[in-house]
N, C-alpha and C positions, 0 to 999 in steps of 0.2 A: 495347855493354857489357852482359851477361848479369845482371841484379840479384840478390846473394847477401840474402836475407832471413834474419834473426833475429828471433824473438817473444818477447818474458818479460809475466810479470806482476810485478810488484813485488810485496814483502811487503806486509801478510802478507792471505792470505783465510783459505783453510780447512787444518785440521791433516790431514785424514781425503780427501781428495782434490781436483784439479786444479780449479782455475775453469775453467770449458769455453771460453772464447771464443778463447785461442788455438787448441784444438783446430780450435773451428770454424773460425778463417782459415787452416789448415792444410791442413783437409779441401776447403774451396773452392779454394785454390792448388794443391794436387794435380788438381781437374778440369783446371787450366790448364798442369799440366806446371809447377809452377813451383816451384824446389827451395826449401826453408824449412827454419830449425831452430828450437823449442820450447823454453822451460825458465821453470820457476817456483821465480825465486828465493825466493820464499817458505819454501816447505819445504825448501830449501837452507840458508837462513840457519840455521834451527831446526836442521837436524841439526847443522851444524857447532858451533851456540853449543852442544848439547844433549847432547856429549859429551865422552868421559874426556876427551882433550884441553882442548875447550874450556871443561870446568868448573872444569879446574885452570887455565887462563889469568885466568875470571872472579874467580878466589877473589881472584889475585896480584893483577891490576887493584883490586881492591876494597880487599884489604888496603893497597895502596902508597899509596890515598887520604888513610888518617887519620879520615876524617870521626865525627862523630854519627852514630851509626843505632840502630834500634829493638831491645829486647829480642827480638822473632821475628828478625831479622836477625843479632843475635849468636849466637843457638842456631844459625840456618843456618850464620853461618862456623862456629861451634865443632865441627860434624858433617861438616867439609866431606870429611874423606877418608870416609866413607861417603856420602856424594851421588857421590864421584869413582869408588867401588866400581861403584857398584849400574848408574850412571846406562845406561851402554852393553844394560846386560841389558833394563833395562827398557823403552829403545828400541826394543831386537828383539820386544818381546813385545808392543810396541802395533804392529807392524808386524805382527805373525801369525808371526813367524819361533823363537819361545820358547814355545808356549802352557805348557810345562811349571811354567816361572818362578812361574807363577798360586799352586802352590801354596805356593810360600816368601813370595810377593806378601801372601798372607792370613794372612801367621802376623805378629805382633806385632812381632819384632823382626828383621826382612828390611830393612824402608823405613825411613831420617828420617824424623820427621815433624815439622811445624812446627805454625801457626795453624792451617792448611788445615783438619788434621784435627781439627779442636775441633768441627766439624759431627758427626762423626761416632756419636757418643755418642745425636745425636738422631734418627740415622737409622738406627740398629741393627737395626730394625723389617724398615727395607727389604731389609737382606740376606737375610732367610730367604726370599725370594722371586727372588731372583739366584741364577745358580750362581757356581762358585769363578771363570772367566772371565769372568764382566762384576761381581764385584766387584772382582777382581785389575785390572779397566783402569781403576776410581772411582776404588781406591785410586792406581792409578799417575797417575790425573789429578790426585789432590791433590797428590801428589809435587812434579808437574810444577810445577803451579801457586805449591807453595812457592817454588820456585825463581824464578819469576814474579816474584815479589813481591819477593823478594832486590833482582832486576836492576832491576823501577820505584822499588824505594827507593835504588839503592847506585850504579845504573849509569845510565840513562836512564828519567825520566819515562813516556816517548812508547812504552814496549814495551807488546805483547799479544800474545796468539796466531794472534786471526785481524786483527789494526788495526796500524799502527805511526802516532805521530803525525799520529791522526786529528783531534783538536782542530784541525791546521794548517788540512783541510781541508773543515772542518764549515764553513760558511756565511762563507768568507771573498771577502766582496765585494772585500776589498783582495788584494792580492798584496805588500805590504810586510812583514806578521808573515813566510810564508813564503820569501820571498825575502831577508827578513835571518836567518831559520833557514838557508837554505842557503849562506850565505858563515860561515857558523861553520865552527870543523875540525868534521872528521867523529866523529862518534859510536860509542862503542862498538861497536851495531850497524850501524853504517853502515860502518866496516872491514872489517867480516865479509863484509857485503852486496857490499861493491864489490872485495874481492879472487875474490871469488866470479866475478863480471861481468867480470874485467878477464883471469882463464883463462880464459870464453867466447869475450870479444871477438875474444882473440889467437889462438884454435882456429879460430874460424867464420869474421872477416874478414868482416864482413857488408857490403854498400853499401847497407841499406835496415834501419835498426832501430825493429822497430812494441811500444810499450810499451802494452800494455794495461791501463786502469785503473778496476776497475769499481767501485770505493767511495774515498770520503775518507779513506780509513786506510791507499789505494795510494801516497796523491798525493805526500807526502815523498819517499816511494822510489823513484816516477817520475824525478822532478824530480833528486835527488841522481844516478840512473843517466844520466840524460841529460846531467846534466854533465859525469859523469865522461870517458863517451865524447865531448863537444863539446871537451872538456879534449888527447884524449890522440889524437885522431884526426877531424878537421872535415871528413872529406872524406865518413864516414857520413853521411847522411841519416836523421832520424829523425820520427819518427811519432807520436803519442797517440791514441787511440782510447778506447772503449770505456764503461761505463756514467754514469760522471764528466762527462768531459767533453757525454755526449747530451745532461743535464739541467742540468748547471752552466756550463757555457763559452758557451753559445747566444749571448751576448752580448760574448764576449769582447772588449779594446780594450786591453789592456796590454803594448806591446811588448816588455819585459822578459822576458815569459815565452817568446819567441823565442831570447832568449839559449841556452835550453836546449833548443828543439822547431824543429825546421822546419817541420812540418806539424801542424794537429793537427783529425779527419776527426768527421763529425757521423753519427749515425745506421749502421745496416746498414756496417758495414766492407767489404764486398767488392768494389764496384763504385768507391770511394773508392781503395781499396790499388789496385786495376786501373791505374786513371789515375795515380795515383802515382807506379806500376811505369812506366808510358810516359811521364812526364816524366823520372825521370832515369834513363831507356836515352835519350830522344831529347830533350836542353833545349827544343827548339824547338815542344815537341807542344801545348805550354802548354793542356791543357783538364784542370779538375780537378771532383771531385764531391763537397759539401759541405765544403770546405777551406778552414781558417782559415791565413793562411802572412803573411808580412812581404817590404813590395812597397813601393820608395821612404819606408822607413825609417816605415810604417804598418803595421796590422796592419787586412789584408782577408778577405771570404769570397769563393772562388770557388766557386762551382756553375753553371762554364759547361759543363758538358758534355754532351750530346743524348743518350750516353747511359741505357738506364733502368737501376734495379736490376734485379739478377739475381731468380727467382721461386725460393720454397724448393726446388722440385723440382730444381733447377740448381744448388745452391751443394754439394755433395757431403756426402758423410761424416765427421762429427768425429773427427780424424786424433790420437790419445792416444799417438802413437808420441816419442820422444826424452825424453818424462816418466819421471818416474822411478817407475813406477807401484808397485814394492814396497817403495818407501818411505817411503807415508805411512804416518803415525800415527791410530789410531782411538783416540778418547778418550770415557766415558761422565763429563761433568760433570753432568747431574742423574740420579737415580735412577728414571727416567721412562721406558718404551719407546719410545711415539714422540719425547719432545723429543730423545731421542742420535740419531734419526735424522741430525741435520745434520753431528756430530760422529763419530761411529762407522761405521765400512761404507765401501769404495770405490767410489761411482758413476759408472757412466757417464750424462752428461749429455746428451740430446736433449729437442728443441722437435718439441712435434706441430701445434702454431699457430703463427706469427706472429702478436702483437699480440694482442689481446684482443675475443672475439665478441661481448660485452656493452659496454663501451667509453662507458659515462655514469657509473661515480662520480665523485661532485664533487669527493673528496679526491685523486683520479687524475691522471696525465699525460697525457689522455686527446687533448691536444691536438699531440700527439708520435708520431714515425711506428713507434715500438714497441710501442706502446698499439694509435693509433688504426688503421695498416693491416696489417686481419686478414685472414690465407692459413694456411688448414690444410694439414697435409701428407698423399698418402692414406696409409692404412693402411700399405697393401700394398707403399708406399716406406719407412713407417717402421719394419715389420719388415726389411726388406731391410737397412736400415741399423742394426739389432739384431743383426742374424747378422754384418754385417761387424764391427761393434764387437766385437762377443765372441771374435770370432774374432781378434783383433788385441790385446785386453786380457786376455783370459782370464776374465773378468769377467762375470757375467749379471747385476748388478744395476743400475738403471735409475733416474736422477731427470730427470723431464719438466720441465722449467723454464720452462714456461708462465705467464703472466700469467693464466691462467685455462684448463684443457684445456676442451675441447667437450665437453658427455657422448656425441651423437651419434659423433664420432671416437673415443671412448675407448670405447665401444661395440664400434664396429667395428676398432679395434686388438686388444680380446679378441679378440674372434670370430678375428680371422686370426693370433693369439699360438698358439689353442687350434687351428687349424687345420692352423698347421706344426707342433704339438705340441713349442713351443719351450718350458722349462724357464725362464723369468724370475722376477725379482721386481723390481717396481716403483712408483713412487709421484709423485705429479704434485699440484699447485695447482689448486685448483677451485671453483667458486659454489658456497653448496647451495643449487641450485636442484630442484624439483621433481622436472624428470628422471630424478632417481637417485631410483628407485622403488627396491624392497624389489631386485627381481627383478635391476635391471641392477647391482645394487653385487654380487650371488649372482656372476652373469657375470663382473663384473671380478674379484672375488678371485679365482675360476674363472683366471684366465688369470694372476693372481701380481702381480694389486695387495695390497698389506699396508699402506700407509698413503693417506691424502690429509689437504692443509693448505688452509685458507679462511679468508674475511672474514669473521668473523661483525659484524668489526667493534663499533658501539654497540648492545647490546642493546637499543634501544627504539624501537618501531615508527613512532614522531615521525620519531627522526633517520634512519631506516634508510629513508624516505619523502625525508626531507631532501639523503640523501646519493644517490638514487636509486639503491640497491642493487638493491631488483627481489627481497627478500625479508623475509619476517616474522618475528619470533623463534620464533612456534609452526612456520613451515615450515624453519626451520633446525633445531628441536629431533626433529621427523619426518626429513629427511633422515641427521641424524649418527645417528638410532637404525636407521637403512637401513643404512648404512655397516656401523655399530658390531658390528648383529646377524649380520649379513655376515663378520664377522672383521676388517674393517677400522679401523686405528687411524687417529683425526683429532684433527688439531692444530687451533683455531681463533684467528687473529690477533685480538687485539681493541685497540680505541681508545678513550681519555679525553680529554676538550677539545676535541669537533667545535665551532663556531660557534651560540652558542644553547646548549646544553647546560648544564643547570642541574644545581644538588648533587642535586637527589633523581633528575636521572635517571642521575647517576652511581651514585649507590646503587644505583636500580634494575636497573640493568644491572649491577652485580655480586652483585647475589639474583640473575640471572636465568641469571648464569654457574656461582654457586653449585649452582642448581637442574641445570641442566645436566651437570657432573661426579659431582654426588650421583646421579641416576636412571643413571649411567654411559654418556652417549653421547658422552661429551667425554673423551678420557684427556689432553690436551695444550694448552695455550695460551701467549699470551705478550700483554702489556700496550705498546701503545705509544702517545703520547702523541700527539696531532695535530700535523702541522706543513702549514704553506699552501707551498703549492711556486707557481713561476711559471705553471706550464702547467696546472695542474688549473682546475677553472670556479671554486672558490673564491678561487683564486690572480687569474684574470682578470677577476671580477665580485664583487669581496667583498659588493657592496652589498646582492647577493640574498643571503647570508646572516648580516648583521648583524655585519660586520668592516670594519675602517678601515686600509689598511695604513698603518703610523707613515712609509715614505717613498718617493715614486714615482720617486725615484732611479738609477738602474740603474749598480751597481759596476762596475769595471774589470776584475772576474776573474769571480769565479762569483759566478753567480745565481741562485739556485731559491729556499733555504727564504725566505723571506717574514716581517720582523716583524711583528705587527699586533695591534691591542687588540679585544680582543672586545664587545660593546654588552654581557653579561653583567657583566663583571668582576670574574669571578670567577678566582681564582688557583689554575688546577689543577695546576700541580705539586705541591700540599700533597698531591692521590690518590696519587700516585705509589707511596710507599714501601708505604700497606696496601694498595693491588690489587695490587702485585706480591707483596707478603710473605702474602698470602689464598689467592692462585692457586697459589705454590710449595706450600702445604699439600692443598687442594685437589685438583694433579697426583699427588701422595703417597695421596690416598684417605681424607684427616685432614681433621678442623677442621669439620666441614657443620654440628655442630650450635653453634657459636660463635655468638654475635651478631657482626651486623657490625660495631655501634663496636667492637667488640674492636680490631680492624684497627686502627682509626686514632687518635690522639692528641689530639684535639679531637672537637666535637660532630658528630654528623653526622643529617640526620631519620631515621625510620623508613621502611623500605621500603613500598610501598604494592602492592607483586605479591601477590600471593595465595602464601603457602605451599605448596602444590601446583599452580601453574599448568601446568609443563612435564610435571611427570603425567600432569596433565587432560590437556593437547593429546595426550599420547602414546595415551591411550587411544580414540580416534575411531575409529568404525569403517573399512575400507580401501573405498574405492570396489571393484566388483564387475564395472563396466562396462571390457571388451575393445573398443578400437578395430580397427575391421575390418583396418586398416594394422599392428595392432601384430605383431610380428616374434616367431614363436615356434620355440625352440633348445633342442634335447634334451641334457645333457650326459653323461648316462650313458652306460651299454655295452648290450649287445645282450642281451637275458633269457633264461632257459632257457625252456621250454614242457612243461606236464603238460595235456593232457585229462584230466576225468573229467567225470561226469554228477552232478546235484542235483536230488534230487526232493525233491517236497512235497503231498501230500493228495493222492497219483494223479496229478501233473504233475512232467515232469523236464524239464531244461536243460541242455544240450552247456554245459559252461564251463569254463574255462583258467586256471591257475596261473600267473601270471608270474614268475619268480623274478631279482632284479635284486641286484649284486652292488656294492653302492658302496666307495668309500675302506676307509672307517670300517665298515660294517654292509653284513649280506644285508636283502634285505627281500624279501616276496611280494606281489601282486595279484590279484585274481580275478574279472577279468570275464566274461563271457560270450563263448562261443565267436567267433562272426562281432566284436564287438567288441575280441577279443582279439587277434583277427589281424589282424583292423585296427589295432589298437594296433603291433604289430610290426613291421606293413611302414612307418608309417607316425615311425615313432621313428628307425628308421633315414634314411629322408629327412630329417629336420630335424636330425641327429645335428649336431650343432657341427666337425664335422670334415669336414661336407659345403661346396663352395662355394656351391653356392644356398642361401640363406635366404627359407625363407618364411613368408608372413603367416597372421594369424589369417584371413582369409578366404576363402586357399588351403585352411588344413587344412579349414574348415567345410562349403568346397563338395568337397573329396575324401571328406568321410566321407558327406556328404549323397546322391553316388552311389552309393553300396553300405548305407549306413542311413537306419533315422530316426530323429530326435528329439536333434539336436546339443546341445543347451545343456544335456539330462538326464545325458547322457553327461557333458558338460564338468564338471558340478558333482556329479558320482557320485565313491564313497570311492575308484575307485582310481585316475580321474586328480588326485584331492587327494590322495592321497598322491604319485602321480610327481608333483604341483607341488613337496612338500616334498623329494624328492630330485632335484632338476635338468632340471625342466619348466619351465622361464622364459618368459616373458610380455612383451617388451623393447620 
């Protein structure tokens, strides 16, 4: 029997494009000849609830109820045939299919508008800085999000855009809350969802259904689709995979949830779906690889297969074929460049790493095989698989979804971006670590990086020691001004409530992020609170830092987050509401000179940073010192050449005009003759579009054969100027 494979992701993840992982089991099943179909019902549900149709269904439903509901909710119904007008146009136009729209979008009386836009009055500011298209898709986000609010007050609790009753699947060690959610009828959204599913099922006839589920806001919609299908056809075979289940299920023992899963696979999918696939082509094969399955009325793990994983070189190309690629929605909910990154733009999703090449934070899953085993992919495979993607999507824009890229590899993915003189723009997760000198962030924008996002995590050198980060706040404050100066926008993630963490260094750490956004090396952040997961070293040794977990327990369903009392006891949810409400100003370019208790509602001490600390650090002078190994790469073009002669008191000098023609600007040079032709020949060798790259101690023993005096030369006016126009140092 030939196994017919279907993939979906449950709602909801992202408005703005695909969660890549079925891509990726797609692209691996194609190495194997092995036919699959795709589909994320996510952004299916959305369009169908999100239109003319479905808004005059929502109105009907809501009206037929009766119920109490809010003042914002009766203005919604009272507007409803202009929500039912507009709503279809303005789909199109967050899809890129209307840009036109933009202009009626920005006029006053085009859109409803509800609460949403009560913001608006305070960010007035921002638009003069937007054009008529990224305010026309704020505005269309607040629309949206009216409506939003409508459906969690009128219709279902459990709705979001990128979550669907996520609360189910937020830390539930039991499986009773959701498992009496899903013998309730179905939900407004959950009709939608499953009439959606139920014309797949019937087109596709799949004998193998792999539901991918990479967050707790899948897990509902997992669970409701797999029953639907365990309901209406038992002969499917089904599957669960994917980021959910790596970290929460590890422990699984609840037979119940068999009722709706036949399988449900731990870590790396591919080699797992393999064996899979050869149990039911051959019942008898019985070897599986990391599978959890129900065996004499138990629930077992097998991982008997000899088997290894596949190496990333081998698992193919993320196959975005059967999505529905022109039609997501791109939406700008903050008024911020890089925060809409996640939200606005279609990417294509590749890993330049497996796992993570630093792999000791203690907040980390470090003890888990997507963390801890790390395999880079080379370059030269992962433009290969840039050209097939684009060539397949239409699409050049790129999110590297790394746990952390390598700079080393992200180095030399420039280099070979700018060498096929491939046209990308892209953006990836990163330390800042040292590495990203001035010179190699130059390089990477050079090849069409425009953002990266990192840990800057706790701002203070204690816990950032404690968490064993592997960096400091003055070397983070150096790096993002690398970045920044570079053209590069960075996001940095940060955390409140590590273990040990006391109020003033909560404080301190947001002077220190304050100080950060003000000198502008930070355009982006986001605030998240600590949680102790099972697998990070805090989670398996609280002792070493000064946590108790409340029980050694281990639930029946999922297990990761971790309750536990801190030896502190201190109550930091109270930070919450001012670092986040600090930061949203902050990301706006507002508020630096505030005090901090402004923020908060109760007392809080005085920061003890120095006022100008992150200044100071910025202004240090650069190291001077060239390692002989360091790798030096021309980006410019080829220069014109003028001889003339320059005399002075009775002595003249043969010397050369160089004339270099950048983007932006002409500029000239003017070395000396034999210098200058050396310069020539020698710019073209390290040209960025050469495959040899050579080192600083290549060029210093090539000019050392035809001159003297290399390091007078190196630090003369006009190769300080070719360093400021694309003379890099890497």
């Amino acid at each position: 029997m030939k196994t017919n494979i279907f993939l979906i992701t449950p709602p909801f993840t992202q408005l703005n494009t695909p969660y890549p992982a079925t891509a990726y089991i797609k692209g691996f099943l194609n190495t194997k000849n092995i036919a699959s179909f795709q589909a994320d019902l996510g952004i299916e549900t959305i369009l169908k609830l999100f239109s003319k149709q479905g808004l005059i269904d929502l109105f009907e439903y809501i009206e037929s109820k009766n119920q109490e509901i809010s003042e914002n909710s009766q203005r919604i119904i009272a507007l409803q045939d202009d929500y039912i007008k507009t709503i279809d146009a303005v789909i199109l136009f967050l899809q890129g299919k209307n840009p036109t729209l933009a202009l009626s979008i920005c006029q006053d009386d085009f859109l409803p508008e509800a609460s949403r836009f009560a913001q608006l009055e305070e960010l007035d500011w921002a638009f003069g800085s937007m054009g008529t298209q990224d305010k026309a898709k704020h505005l269309a986000t607040l629309y949206l999000e009216d409506i939003s609010d409508l459906i969690i007050e009128c219709v279902d609790e459990n709705f979001g855009f990128s979550r669907y009753a996520e609360r189910l699947g937020r830390s539930a060690n039991s499986f009773d809350e959701l498992y009496e959610a899903l013998q309730q009828e179905y939900t407004y959204i959950d009709d939608i969802l499953i009439s959606i599913l139920k014309e797949r099922i019937e087109s596709i006839q799949p004998s193998l259904f792999l539901i991918s589920v990479p967050f707790p806001g899948n897990l509902y919609a997992a669970f409701r689709c797999a029953q639907w299908v365990k309901r209406h056809d038992s002969n499917i075979k089904i599957s669960m995979g994917g980021g959910f289940p790596n970290t929460e299920l590890r422990s699984l023992s609840d037979k119940r949830v068999f009722e709706f899963f036949d399988f449900i696979t731990l870590d790396d999918g591919e080699m797992p779906i393999e064996e899979l696939i050869s149990n039911i082509e051959s019942p008898d094969y019985n070897s599986f690889k990391r599978t959890f399955l129900l065996e004499e009325d138990k629930v077992i793990y097998k991982n008997n297969s000899t088997k290894s994983d596949y190496k990333q070189s081998q698992v193919g190309t993320p196959d975005y074929s059967d999505l529905l690629l022109d039609k997501y929605i791109s939406v700008i909910e903050i008024v911020n460049p890089m925060h809409r990154m996640w939200s606005d733009g279609r990417w294509n999703k590749l890993t330049m790493a497996h796992g993570c090449y630093w792999g000791k934070c203690t907040f980390c899953d470090i003890s888990l095989d997507y963390i801890k085993v790390y395999e880079p992919v080379a370059a030269s495979l992962l433009c290969d698989r840039m050209e097939e993607m684009m060539g397949q999507t239409g699409q050049n824009g790129f999110h590297f979804v790394d746990e952390a890229a390598p700079p080393a590899l992200m180095r030399a993915l420039a280099l070979e971006i700018m060498r096929r003189k491939l046209t990308v723009t892209w953006w990836t997760n990163i330390r800042f670590e040292k590495s990203f000198s001035k010179d190699l962030c130059l390089l990477l924008k050079a090849s069409g990086c425009i953002a990266v996002s990192g840990g800057l995590e706790v701002a203070s050198d204690r816990l950032l020691k404690l968490i064993d980060k592997g960096v400091t706040v003055e070397q983070v404050a150096k790096v993002t001004r690398n970045f920044t100066e570079a053209g590069i926008m960075v996001h940095a993630y940060l955390m409140y409530g590590y273990p040990t963490q006391t109020i003033q260094e909560t404080v301190d750490s947001l002077e220190m992020v304050r100080q950060l956004f003000e000198v502008g090396v930070l355009q982006s952040g986001f605030w998240h609170q600590f949680a102790m997961t099972a697998h990070s070293p805090v989670g398996m040794y609280p002792e070493k830092f000064g946590v108790v977990k409340e029980t050694e327990i281990l639930g029946t369903f999922a297990n990761n987050d971790i309750n536990y009392k801190d030896s502190t006891g201190i109550d930091h949810d109270k930070f919450s509401f001012g670092l986040k409400k600090s930061l949203f100003n902050f990301m706006h370019g507002i508020c630096f000179d505030y005090e901090l208790q402004d923020w908060f509602e109760f007392k809080i001490p005085r920061t003890k940073i120095a006022p100008d600390f992150i200044f100071d650090a910025l202004q240090e002078e650069e190291d001077f010192n060239i390692k002989s190994t360091a790798k030096i790469v021309w980006l410019g073009g080829k220069p014109s050449a003028e001889y003339f002669t320059k005399s002075k008191k009775g002595n003249s000098w043969e010397m050369m005009t160089l004339t270099f023609h950048d983007k932006k600007e002409s500029f000239s040079i003017q070395p000396n003759r034999n210098e200058g032709e050396w310069l020539v020949e020698i710019l073209h060798k390290i040209s960025v579009s050469n495959v040899k790259i050579h080192t600083f101690q290549e060029i210093k023993s090539n000019f050392e054969l035809h001159l003297e005096d290399f390091e007078l030369f190196w630090f003369s006016k006009p190769v300080k100027t070719l360093r400021e126009f694309g003379l890099l140092v890497l």
